[in-house]
C-alpha positions in Angstrom: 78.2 98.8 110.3 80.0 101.2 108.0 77.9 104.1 107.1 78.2 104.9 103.7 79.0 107.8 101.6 77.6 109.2 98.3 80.9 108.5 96.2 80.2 109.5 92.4 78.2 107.0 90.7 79.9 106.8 87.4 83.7 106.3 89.0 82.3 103.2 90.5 81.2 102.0 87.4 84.6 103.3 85.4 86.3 101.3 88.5 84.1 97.7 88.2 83.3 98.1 91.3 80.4 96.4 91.1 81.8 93.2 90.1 83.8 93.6 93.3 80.9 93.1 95.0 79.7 90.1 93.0 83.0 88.4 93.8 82.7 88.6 97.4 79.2 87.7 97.3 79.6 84.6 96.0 81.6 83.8 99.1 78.6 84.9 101.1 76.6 81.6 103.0 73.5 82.7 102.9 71.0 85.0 101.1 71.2 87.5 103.5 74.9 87.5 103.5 75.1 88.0 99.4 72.4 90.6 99.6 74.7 92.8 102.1 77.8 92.0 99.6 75.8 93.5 97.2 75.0 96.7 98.8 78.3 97.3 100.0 79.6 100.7 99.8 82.3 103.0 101.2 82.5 105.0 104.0 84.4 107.7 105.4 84.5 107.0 109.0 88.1 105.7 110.2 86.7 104.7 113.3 84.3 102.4 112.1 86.0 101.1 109.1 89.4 100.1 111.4 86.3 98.0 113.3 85.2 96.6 110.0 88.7 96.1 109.8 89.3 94.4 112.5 86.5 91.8 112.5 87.7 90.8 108.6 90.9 90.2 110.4 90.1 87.9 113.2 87.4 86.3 110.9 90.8 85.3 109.0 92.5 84.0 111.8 89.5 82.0 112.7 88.7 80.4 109.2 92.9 80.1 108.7 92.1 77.4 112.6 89.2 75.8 110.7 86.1 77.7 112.7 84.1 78.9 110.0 81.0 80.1 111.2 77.4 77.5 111.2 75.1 79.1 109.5 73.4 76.3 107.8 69.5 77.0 108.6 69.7 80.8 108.5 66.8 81.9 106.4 65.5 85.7 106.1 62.9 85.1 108.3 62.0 88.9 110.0 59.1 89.3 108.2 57.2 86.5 109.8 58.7 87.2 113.2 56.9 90.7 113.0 54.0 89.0 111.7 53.8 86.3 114.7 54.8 89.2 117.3 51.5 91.2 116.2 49.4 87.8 116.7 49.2 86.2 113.2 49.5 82.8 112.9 52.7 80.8 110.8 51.8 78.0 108.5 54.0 74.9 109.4 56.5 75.5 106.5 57.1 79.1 107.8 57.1 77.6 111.2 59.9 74.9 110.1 62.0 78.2 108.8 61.8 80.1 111.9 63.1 76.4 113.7 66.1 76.3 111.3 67.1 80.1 112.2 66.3 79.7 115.7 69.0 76.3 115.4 71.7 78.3 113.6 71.6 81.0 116.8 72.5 78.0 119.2 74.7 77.1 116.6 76.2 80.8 116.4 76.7 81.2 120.4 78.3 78.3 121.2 80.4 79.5 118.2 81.3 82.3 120.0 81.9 80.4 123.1 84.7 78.5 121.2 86.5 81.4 119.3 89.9 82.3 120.9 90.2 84.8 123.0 92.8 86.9 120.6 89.2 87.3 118.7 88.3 89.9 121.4 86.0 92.2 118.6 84.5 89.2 117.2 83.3 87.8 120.2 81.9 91.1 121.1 80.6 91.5 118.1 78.4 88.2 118.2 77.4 88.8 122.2 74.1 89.8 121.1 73.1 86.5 119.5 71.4 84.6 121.9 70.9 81.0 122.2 67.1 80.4 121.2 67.4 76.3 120.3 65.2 75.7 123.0 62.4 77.5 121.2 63.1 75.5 118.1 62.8 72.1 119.7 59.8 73.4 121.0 58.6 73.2 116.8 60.6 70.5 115.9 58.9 68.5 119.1 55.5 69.1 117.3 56.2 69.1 113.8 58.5 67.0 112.3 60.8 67.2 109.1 57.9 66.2 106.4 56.1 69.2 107.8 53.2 67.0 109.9 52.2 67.7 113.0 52.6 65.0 116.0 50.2 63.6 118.1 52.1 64.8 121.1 51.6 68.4 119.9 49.0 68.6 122.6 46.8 66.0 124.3 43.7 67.3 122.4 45.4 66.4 119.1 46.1 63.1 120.7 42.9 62.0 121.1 41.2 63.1 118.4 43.5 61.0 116.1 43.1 58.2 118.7 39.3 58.4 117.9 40.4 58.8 114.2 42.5 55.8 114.1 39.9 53.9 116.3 36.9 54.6 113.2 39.0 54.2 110.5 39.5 50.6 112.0 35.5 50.1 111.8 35.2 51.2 108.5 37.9 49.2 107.2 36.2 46.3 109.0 32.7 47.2 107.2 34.8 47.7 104.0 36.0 44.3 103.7 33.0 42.8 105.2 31.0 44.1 102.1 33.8 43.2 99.9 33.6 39.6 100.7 29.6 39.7 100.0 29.2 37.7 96.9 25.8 39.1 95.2 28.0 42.7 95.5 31.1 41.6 93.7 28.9 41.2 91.1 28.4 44.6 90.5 31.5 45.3 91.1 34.4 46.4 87.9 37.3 45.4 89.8 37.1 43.9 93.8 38.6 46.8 95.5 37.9 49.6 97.2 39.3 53.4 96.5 39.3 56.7 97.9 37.6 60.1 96.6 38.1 63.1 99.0 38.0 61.6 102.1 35.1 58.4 101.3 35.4 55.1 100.9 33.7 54.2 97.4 33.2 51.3 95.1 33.5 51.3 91.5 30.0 49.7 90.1 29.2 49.1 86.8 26.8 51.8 85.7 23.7 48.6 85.1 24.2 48.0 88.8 24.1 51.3 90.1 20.3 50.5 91.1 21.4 47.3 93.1 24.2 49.4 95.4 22.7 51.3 97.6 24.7 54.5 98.9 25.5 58.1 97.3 27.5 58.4 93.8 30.5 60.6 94.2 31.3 60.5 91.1 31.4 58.9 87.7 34.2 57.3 85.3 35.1 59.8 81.9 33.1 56.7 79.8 30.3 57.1 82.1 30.5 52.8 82.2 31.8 53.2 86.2 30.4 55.3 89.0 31.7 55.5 92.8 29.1 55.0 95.1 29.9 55.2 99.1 27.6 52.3 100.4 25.0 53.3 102.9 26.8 51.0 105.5 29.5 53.4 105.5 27.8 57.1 105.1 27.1 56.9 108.8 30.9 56.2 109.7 32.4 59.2 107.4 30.4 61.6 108.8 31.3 60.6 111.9 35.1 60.9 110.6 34.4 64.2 108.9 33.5 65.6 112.1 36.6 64.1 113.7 38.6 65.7 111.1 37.3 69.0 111.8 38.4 68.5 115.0 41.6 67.8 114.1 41.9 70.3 111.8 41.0 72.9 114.5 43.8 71.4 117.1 46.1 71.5 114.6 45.5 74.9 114.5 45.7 75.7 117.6 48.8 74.5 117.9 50.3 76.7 115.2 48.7 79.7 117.0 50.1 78.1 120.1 53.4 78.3 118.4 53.4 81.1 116.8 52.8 83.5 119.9 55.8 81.7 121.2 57.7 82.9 118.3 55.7 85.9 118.8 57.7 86.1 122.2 61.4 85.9 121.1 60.7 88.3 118.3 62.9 91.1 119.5 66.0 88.9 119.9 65.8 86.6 117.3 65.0 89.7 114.5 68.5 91.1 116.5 70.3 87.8 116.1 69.4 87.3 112.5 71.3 90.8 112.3 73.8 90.1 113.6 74.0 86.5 112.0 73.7 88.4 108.1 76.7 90.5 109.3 78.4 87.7 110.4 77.9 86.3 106.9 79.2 89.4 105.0 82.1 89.5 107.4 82.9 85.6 106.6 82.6 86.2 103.3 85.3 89.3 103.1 87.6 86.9 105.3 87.2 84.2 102.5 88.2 86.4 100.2 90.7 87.8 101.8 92.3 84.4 102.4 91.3 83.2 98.5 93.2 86.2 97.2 96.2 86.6 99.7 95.1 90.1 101.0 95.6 92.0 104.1 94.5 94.4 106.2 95.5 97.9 105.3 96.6 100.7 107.7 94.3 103.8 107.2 95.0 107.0 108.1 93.6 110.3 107.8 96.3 112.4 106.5 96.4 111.2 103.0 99.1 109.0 103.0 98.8 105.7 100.3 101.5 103.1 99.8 100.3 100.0 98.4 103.0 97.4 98.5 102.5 94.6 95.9 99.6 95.5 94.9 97.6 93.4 92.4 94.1 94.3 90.3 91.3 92.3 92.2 89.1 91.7 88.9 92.1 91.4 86.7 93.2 88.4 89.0 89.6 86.4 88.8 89.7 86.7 84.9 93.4 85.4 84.8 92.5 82.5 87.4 89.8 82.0 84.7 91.3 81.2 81.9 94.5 79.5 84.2 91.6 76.8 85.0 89.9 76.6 81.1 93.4 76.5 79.5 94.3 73.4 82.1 91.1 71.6 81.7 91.9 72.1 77.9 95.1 70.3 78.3 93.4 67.8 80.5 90.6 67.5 78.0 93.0 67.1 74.6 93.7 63.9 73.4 97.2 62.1 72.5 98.4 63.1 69.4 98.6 60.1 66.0 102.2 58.5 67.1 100.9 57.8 71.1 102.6 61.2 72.6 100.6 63.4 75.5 99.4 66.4 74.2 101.8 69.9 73.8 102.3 71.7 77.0 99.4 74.4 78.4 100.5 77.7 77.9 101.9 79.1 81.1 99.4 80.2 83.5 98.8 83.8 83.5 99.4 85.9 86.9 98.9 89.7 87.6 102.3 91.7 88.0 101.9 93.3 91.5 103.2 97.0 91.7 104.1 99.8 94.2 102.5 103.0 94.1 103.2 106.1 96.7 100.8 109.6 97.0 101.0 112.0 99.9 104.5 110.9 101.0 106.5 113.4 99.7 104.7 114.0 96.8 100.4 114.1 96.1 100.8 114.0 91.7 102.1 111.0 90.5 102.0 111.5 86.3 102.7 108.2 85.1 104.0 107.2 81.7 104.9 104.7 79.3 104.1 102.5 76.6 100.3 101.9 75.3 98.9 98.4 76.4 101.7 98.9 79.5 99.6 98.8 82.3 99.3 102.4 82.9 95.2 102.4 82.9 95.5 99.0 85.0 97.8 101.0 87.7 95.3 103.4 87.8 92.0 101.3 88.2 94.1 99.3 90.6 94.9 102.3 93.2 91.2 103.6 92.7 89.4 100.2 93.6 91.6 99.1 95.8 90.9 102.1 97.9 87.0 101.4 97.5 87.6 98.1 98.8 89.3 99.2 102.0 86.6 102.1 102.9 84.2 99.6 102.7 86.1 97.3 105.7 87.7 95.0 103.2 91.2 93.9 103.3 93.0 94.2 99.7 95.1 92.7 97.7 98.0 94.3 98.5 101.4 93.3 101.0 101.0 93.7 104.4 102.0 97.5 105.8 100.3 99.2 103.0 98.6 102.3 103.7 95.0 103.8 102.7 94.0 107.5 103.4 90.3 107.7 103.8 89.1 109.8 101.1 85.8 112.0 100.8 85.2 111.2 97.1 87.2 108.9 94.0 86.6 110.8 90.7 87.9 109.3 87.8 88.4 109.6 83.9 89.4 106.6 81.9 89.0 105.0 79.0 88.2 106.3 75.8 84.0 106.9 76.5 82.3 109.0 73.9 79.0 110.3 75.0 76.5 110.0 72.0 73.6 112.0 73.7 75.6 115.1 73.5 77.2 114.3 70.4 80.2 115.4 72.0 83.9 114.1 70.2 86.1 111.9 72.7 88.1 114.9 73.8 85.2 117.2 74.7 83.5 114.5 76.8 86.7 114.0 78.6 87.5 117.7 78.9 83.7 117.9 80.3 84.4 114.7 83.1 87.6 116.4 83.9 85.7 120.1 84.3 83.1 118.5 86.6 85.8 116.5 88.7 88.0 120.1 89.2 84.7 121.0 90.8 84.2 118.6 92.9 87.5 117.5 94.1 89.3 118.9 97.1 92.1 118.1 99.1 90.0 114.8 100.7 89.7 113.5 97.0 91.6 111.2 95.1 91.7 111.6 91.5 92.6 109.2 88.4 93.1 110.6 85.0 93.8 108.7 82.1 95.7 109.6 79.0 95.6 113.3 80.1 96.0 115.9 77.3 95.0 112.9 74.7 93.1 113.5 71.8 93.7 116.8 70.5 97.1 118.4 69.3 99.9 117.4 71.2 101.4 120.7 71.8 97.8 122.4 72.8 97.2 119.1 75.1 100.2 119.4 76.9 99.4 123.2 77.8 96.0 122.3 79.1 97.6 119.2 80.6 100.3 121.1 82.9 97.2 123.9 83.6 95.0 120.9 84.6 98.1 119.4 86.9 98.7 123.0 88.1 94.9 123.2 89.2 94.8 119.4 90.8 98.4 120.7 92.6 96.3 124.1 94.1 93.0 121.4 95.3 95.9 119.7 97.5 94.4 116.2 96.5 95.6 113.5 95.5 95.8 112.3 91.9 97.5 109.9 89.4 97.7 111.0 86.0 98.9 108.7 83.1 100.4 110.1 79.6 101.9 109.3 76.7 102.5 113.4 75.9 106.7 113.8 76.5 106.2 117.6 77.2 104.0 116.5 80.1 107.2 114.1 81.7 109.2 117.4 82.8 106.5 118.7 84.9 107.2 116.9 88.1 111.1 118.2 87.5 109.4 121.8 88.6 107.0 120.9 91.0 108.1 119.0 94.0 104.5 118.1 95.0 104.8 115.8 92.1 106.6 112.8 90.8 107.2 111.1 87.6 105.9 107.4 87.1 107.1 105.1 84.6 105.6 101.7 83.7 109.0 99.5 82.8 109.7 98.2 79.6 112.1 95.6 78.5 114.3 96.7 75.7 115.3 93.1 75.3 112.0 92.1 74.0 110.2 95.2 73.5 107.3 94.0 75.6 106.3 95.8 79.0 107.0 94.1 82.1 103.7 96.2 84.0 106.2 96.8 86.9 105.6 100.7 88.2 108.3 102.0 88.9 108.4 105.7 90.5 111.1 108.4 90.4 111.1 107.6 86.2 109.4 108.5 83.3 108.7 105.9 80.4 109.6 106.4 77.0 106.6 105.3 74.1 109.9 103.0 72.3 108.4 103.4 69.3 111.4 103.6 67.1 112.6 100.0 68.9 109.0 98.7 68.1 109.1 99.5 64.6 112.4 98.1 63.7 111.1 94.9 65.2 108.2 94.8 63.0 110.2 95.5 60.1 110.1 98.8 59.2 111.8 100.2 56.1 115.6 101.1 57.4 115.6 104.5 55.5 112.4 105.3 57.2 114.0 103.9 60.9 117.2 106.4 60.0 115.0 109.0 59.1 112.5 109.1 62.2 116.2 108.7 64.4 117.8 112.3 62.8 114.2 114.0 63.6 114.4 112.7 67.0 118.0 113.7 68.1 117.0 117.4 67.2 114.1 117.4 69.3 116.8 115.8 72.1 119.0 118.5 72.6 118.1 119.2 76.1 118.7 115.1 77.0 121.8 115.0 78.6 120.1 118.3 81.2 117.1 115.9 81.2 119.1 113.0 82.1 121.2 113.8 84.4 117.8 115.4 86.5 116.3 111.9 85.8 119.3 110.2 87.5 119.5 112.7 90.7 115.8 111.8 91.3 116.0 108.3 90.9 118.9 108.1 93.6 116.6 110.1 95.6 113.7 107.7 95.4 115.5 104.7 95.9 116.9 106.4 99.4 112.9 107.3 100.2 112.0 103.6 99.2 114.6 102.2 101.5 113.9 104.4 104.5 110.2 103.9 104.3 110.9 100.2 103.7 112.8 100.4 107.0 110.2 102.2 108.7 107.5 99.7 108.0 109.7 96.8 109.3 110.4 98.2 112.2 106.6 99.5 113.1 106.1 96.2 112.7 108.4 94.6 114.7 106.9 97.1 117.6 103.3 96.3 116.9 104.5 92.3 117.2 105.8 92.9 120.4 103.3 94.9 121.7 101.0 92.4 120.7 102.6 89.8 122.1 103.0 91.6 125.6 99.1 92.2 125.9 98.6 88.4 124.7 100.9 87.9 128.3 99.0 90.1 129.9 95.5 89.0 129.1 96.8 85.2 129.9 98.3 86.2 133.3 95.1 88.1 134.1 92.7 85.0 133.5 95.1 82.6 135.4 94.7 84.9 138.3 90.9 85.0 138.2 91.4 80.9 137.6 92.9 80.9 140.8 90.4 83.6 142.5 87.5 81.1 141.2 88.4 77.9 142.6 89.9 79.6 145.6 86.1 80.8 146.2 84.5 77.2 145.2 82.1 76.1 147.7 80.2 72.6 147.6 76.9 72.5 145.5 78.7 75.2 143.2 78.2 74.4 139.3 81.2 74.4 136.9 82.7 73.2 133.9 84.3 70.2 134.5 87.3 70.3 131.6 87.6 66.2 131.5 84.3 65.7 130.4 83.4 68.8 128.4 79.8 68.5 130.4 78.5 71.1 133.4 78.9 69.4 137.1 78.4 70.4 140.4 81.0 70.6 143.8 80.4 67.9 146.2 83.3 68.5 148.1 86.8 70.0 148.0 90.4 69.3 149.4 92.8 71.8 149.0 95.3 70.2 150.3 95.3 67.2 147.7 94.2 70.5 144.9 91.5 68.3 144.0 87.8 68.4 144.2 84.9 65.4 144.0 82.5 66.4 141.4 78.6 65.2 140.6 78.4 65.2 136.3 75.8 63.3 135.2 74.9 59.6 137.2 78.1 59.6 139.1 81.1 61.4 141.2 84.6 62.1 139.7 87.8 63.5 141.7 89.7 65.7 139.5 92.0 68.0 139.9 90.9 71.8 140.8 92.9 73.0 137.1 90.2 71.0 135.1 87.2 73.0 137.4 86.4 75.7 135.1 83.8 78.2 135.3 80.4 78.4 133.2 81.3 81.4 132.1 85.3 81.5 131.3 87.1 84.9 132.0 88.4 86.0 129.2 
């Protein structure tokens, strides 16, 4: 699969990518599958992460028809197949877990045998898994499910327990014989017989031990009872005991019997189980592609990203969290004193989706806008999002949206203080950002938070437009959010960058979270303020402060407005472009789809043109393998053998064993 790549540790953890991976493990089957969801990581070669890719996608279009792939009875089971390969032999439980994994590959090829023929990379894909159930039938057919062997394991094992079943008829015969003996139920504590090890004993009061004769097995914790084995008997269990031996070594010898026959498949059943834990991990992204509405993005390699509708992954599970605990609170809450249902739930929470654009036109998007507007969520968003798709996952983003592959995701956010350097919260982001401005080059994608925060806002903006000047130089790409207004102009002289602004409702003074590009946000604190009541001399104050430090807005403004209109021409033409790539994809799609079915109706026809009688084929009535008895063109119809008895059908239900695909 994907090779990986060493992306930096500590953006992975800024970015939850980890919980990522929990999420799409728990739609793994199997512990194999959850294991590989777990050690997910990205990679950096397009090739083999459009295959990733790919599979994800037709594993969608398969679960979407109802053919989720049988893997009941796939255990991790490589270990013991090396071990049986080399000549040791399996227990019966191990045995009985190699028979459920060698199940699931019948299960897993005839799978493949009934996926559609659009599933051209997923059928490939699962060609190596062969069908091995006839090995497993060879266990089940000498161990059943309670983990004994059967008689007809092998004839030796047979008789033995014939003889076995033969004595333990004489010594139940002798056992009640003795029981019936009056002068012995006299000795006796209670008239029955029971069983210590594998001997037949009787407990006698300890005052008749002398009048029983046989060996004491054992004695009773008041020492009032001991179990003898009566003499009569001794003869017939050691007779058994050596029968048990035997049986015991047959038994044996079967497992090693079996075991070198696992021993045998050991090179494709350790490649099926593979191929089978792939599978899983592959199901498990198509679950949670399907779970979460995602598609399959476009990469490229020339740093283009457009994510259309793009919604935080993680951000979505906790809101479909506390959607289900605030319903089953409502469902939980009882009527109210006078009789009426309980008050409304709250309505359920959903993540805003957003649009973000880098490397078409422009590789610096600074972002702005209100705190607590989504400005750190846009960022986390792009940067996992972009994880997800390097490591062959679809995202949760609208279909057409576009993912360069990058080289390495650095990232500072949040407001980390490191306490083992005793470093303020500036320095230790001013040291993050120094390390990623080494790091980074024009392959990298780069997320900065709150850029030029934490230090005087006039000195931060400096070291904020030399920091933006530097990431410009590397050729990356990078989002920046800010809340510093000096900062907003910069993309006004640079046209390798572009303002962001996180939109806020002047209605309500709440953000909306929508990004919208081509703007820059304002903080509104002045509108906040008045709504929570701030004194009115103050509010009239802060306004004449603010209209001298405005005397370049109309300039700004009407800058603002020219770049808007642009945008909302770049947003419309590549709008158009997407639409019509893919109305060119859909009908080049839909010409090979003609293609591919005109090409297997003409080997159709090539096939039953060549039938002879005594050929086998598929015979399409009966779902069941049959075999030519004779054929008449002229009627198109053939007389087939299947089963006990001959059938004339006509030659379109003869199919091949083996349909072309």
């Amino acid at each position: 699969m994907n090779e990986p790549v060493d992306m930096d540790p500590h953006t992975l953890e800024l970015l939850e990518f980890g919980k990522v991976r929990e999420l799409l493990a728990g739609y793994a089957f199997s512990s194999l599958g959850k294991e590989l969801a777990r050690q997910i990581e990205p990679g950096t070669d397009a090739p083999k992460i459009r295959a990733e890719l790919a599979l994800v996608s037709e594993m969608v279009q398969t679960l979407s028809a109802g053919q989720s792939p049988p893997l009941s009875g796939l255990h991790d089971v490589r270990m013991l197949v090396r071990r049986a390969a080399i000549g040791s032999m399996l227990t019966i439980e191990q045995l009985m877990e190699v028979a459920d994994t060698l199940t699931c590959t019948g299960h897993i090829y005839r799978y493949r045998m009934r996926l559609d023929e659009r599933c051209q990379q997923l059928i490939a894909f699962l060609t190596p898994v062969e069908d091995l159930g006839a090995m497993a039938k060879n266990i089940t057919g000498c161990i059943d499910p309670r983990g004994h062997v059967l008689d007809m394991a092998s004839p030796e094992l047979a008789a033995v327990r014939q003889k076995l079943t033969a004595l333990d008829e004489r010594l139940q015969t002798q056992l009640k014989r003795l029981l019936r003996d009056p002068e012995l139920r006299k000795a006796l504590r209670y008239p029955n017989a029971t069983v210590s090890g594998d001997h037949y004993v009787l407990p006698v009061a300890v005052n008749y031990r002398h009048k029983v004769p046989g060996l004491v097995h054992r004695t009773s914790s008041t020492g009032e009872t001991v179990f003898i084995e009566p003499a009569a008997l001794s003869k017939l269990s050691a007779e058994r005991s050596v029968l048990k031996g035997e049986e015991e070594r047959e038994i044996r010898r079967v497992l090693r019997r079996l075991s070198g026959d696992v021993g045998r498949v050991s090179f494709p059943l350790t490649k099926a189980i593979d191929v089978m834990a792939q599978l899983d991990l592959i199901a498990a992204k198509g679950r949670y592609s399907l779970d979460y509405a995602m598609s399959a993005p476009d990469l490229n390699e020339e740093g283009r990203l457009w994510l259309r509708m793009a919604r935080h992954p993680i951000l979505e599970h906790l809101f479909r969290q506390r959607n289900r605990e605030s319903a089953k609170a409502a469902d939980a809450a009882p009527t109210t004193a006078d009789g009426n249902p309980p008050a409304v739930p709250r309505k359920p929470q959903s993540v805003v989706p957003i649009d973000v654009r880098l490397g078409v036109t422009f590789n610096l998007l600074i972002i702005t806008g209100p705190n607590t507007g989504g400005k750190t969520v846009t960022l986390k968003t792009v940067g996992l999002l972009a994880l997800m798709a390097q490591s062959g996952m679809h995202i949760p983003a609208a279909d057409g949206s576009m993912v360069p592959i990058f080289h390495q995701v650095l990232a500072d956010i949040g407001d980390e203080q490191s306490l083992e350097q005793s470093l303020s919260t500036f320095s230790s982001h001013i040291s993050r950002i120094a390390g990623i401005l080494k790091t980074a080059d024009a392959q990298s994608l780069v997320l900065l938070d709150e850029l030029g925060a934490g230090t005087d806002p006039t000195e931060g903006a400096a070291l904020g437009r030399a920091i933006l000047d530097e990431l410009d130089k590397l050729g990356c790409r990078a989002l920046v959010t800010t809340h510093l207004g000096d900062l907003k102009t910069y993309a006004f002289g640079n046209d390798r960058a572009e303002n962001g602004a996180v939109e806020f409702d002047v209605a309500t003074l709440m953000p909306t979270y929508r990004l919208l590009i081509g703007q820059f946000g304002m903080s509104n604190a002045i509108k906040i303020a008045r709504r929570l009541k701030l004194p009115k001399e103050l509010l009239k104050r802060a306004r004449r402060y603010l209209r001298r430090r405005q005397r370049r807005a109309p300039e700004l403004d009407r800058l603002q407005q020219m770049r808007e209109q642009a945008e909302r021409a770049r947003q419309e033409a590549l709008t158009a472009s997407h639409e019509a790539t893919r109305q060119r994809e859909e009908y080049e799609q839909k010409a090979r789809d003609l293609q591919r079915q005109a090409e297997k109706e003409t080997a159709l026809k090539e096939f039953r043109a060549r039938l002879q009688p005594n050929d086998k084929v598929m015979v399409q009535r009966f779902g069941k393998q049959g075999r030519i008895v004779r054929l008449d063109h002229k009627k198109n119809a053939a007389v087939v053998s299947v089963g006990l008895g001959q059938w004339e059908v006509p030659l379109e239900e003869v199919l091949p064993l083996e349909q072309p695909t």
